[in-house]
N, C-alpha and C positions, 0 to 999 in steps of 0.2 A: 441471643447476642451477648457477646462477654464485654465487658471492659476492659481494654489494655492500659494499664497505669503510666506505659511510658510513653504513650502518645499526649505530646502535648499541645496538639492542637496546631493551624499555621499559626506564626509570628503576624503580632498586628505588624500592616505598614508603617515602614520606616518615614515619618518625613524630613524635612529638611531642619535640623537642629539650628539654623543659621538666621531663619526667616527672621524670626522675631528681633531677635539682634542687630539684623539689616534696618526693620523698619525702624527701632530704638535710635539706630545710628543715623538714620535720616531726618528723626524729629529734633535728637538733641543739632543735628548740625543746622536746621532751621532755627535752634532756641539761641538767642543771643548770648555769647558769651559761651555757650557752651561746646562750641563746636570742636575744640580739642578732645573731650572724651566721646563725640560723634563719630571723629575720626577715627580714635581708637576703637570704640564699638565697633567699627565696618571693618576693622583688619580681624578682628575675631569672630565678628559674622562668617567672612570669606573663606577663612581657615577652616571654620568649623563644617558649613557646605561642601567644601571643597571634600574634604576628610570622610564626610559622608556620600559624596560624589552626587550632591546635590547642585543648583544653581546656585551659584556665589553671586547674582545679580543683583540682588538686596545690598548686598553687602558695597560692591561696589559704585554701585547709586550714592549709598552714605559715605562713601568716603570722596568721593567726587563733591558731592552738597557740602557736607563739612570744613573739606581745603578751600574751598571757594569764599565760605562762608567765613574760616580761621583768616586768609588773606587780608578778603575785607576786611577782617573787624582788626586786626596789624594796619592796615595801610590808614584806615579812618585813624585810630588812636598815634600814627607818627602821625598824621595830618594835623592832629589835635593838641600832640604837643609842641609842634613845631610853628604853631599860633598861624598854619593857612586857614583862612576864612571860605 
């Protein structure tokens, strides 16, 4: 049995480049105050799935959590300056 040198083997599995990013974008949009680069993290999780034609569902969790979470933390802080109790 010979060896062929240009056989290199299957390619590991591709997974999804985005995952990790999605979940980043969902903790920081939980971390107070953080939630604007949560947001940004989940549009580049999305991209990057997408690209890889993985699920972008990670990604769009964190950007859903995040605006939710950026609103709040706007509508408390006008609340907060506008002296309502």
């Amino acid at each position: 049995m010979t060896h062929d040198p240009s056989y290199q083997g299957t390619p590991p599995p591709r997974g999804n480049p985005g995952q990790a990013l999605g979940v980043v974008s969902i903790v920081l949009g939980l971390t107070c105050g953080l939630s604007l680069f949560g947001l940004v993290a989940g549009f580049v999780s999305r991209r990057r799935s997408k690209r890889a034609g993985a699920s972008p569902v990670l990604g769009t969790i964190g950007i859903v959590v995040s605006a939710i979470a950026l609103l709040l933390l706007v509508a408390g802080g006008t609340l907060l300056a506008l002296g309502v109790s």
